[in-house]
C-alpha positions as semicolon CSV with decimal commas, in nm:
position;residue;x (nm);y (nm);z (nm)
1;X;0,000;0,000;0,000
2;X;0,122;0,343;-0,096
3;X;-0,005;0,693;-0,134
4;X;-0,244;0,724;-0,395
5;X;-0,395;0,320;-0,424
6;X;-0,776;0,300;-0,377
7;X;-0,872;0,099;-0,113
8;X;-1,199;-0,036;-0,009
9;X;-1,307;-0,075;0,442
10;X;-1,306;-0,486;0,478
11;X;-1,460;-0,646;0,798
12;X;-1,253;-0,942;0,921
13;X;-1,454;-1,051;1,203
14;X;-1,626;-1,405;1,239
15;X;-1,916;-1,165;1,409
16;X;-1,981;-0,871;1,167
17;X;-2,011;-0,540;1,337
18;X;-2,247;-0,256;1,184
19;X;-2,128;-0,034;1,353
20;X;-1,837;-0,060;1,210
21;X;-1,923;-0,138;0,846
22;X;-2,283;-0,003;0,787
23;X;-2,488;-0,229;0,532
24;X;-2,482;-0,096;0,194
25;X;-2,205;0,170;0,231
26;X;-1,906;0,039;0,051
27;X;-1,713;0,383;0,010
28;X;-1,397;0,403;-0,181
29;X;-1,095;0,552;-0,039
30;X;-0,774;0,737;-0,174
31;X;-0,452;0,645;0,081
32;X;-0,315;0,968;0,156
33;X;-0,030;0,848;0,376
34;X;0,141;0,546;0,542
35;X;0,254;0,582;0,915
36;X;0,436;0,298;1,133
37;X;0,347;0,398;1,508
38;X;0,552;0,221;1,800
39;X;0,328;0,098;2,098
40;X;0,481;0,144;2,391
41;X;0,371;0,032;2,755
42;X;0,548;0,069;3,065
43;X;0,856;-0,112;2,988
44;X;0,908;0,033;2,656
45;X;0,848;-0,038;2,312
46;X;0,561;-0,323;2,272
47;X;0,506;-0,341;1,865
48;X;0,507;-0,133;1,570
49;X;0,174;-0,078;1,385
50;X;0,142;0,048;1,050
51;X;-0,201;0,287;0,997
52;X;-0,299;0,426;0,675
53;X;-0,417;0,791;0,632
54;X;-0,717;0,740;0,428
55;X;-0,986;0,979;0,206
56;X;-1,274;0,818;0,239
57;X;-1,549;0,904;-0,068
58;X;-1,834;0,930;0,205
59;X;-1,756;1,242;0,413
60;X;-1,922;1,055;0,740
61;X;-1,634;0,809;0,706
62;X;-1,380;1,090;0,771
63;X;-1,273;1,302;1,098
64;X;-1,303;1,672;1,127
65;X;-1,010;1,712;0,938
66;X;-1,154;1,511;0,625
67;X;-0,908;1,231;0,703
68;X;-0,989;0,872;0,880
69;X;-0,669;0,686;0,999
70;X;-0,698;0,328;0,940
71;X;-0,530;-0,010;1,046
72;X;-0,321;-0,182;0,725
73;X;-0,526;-0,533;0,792
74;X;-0,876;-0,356;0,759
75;X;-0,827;-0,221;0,404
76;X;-0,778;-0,389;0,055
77;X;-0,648;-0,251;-0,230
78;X;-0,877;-0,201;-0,535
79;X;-0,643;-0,037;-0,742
80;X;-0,309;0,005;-0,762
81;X;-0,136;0,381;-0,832
């Protein structure tokens, strides 16, 4: 995944959430960005986690900022830049 691939919100779960993914909304999304985070806890680093800046073709699907950060494992790529 790299800045400018379409990606589509997948749903992973055994138990679908609809919350999460709302029937019938399917947006499309534009990756902005690609960000590796390191978790840390108490003791120090835990894991690195790689989120995805995405543009999401439903405004609702975005922050305040127009942006929704998303984890790498929930999106698949419909199109490559």
């Amino acid at each position: 995944m790299k800045p400018g691939d379409l990606v589509r919100f997948i749903e992973r779960r055994k138990n679908k959430n609809n919350y999460v993914l709302p029937r019938n909304e399917r947006p499309v999304g534009i990756i902005i960005s690609v960000e590796e985070k390191i978790i840390h806890n108490e003791e120090g680093p835990e894991a690195l986690m790689r989120t995805v800046i995405v543009k999401w073709s439903i405004d609702k699907w975005n922050n305040d900022a127009g942006l929704s950060e998303e984890c790498y494992t929930d999106l698949e790529i419909i199109q490559n830049i």
